[in-house]
C-alpha positions as CSV (number, residue, x, y, z in Angstrom):
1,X,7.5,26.9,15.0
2,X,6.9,29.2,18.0
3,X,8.4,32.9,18.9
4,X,10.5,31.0,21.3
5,X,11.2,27.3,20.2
6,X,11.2,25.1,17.3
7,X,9.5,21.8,17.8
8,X,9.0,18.6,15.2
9,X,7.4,15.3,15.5
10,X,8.0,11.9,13.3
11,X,5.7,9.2,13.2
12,X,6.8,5.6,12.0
13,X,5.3,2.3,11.0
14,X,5.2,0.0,14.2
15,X,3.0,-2.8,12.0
16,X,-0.5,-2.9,10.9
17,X,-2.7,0.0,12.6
18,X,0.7,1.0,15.2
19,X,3.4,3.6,15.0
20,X,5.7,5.2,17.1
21,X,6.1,8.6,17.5
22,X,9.2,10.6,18.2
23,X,9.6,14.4,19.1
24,X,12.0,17.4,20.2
25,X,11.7,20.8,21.2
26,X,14.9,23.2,20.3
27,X,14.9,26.4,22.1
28,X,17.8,28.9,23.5
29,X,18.4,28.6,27.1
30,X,17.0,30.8,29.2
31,X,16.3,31.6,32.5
32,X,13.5,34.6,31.9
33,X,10.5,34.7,33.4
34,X,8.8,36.2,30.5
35,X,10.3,33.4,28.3
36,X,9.1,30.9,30.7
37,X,5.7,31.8,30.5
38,X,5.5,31.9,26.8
39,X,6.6,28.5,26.8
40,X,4.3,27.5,29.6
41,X,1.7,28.5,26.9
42,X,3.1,27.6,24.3
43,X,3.5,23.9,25.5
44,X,-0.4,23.9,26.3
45,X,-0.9,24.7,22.6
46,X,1.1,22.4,21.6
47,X,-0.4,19.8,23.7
48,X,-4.2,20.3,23.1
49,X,-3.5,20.4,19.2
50,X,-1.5,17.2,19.7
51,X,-4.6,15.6,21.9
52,X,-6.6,16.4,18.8
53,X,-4.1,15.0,16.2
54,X,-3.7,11.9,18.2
55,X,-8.1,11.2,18.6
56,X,-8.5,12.2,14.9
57,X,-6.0,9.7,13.9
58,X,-7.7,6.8,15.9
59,X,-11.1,7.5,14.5
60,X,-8.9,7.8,10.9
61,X,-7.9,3.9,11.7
62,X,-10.7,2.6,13.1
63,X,-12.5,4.1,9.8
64,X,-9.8,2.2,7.7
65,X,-10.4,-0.9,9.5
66,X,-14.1,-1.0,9.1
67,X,-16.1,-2.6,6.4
68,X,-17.5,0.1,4.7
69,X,-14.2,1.7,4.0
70,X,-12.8,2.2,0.6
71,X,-9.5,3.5,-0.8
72,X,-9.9,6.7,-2.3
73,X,-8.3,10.5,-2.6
74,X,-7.5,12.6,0.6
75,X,-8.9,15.3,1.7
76,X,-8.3,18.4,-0.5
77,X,-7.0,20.2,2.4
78,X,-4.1,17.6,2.6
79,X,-2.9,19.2,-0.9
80,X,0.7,18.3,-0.3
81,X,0.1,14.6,0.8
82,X,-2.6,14.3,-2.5
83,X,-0.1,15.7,-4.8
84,X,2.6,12.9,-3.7
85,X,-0.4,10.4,-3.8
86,X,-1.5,11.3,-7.4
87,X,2.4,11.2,-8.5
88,X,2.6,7.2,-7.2
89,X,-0.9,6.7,-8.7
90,X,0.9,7.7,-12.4
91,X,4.6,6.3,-12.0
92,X,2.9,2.9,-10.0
93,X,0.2,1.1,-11.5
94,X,-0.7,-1.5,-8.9
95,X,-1.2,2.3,-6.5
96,X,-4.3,2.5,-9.7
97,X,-5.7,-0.7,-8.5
98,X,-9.3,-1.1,-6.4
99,X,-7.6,-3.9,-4.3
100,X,-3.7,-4.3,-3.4
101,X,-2.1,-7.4,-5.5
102,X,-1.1,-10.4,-3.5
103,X,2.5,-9.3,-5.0
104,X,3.6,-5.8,-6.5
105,X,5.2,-6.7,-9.6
């Protein structure tokens, strides 16, 4: 959320180490030039964090795909994602396991 627009992004499952990613920006319509600018800055914000998000997830997968990787616990900071994580860890007991079954049962 910015002063002058609402933006959100989705990212979905494309296959193994792909997704897609799908965005919108919501804002009133306007034609003022103070508005303009702070959306001219606010759109390089946006971008430069998104630049960021998109090289920390590529070193994120290449890490996953290399051989020294193993499962484990996010990050702490990520205390939403762990929470959800730690739920399917106790209602899921192949999510416990060290290595993924052939076949959930």
């Amino acid at each position: 959320m910015y002063p002058d627009q609402l933006d959100f992004f989705q990212v979905l499952p494309a296959g193994p180490g792909r997704c897609i990613i799908r965005s919108a920006v919501f804002g009133l319509p306007s034609a003022a030039r103070e508005l303009r600018a702070v959306r001219y800055l606010s759109n390089r914000i946006n971008t430069s964090v998104n630049d960021e998000d998109k090289w920390l997830c590529e070193r994120v997968q290449r890490g996953l795909a290399s051989s020294s990787y193993t499962p484990g616990p996010l990050s702490r900071l990520e205390r939403s994602v762990l929470e959800f994580h730690d739920l399917l860890r106790e209602r899921i007991p192949e999510f416990r396991l060290a290595v993924a079954p052939k076949q959930f049962g």
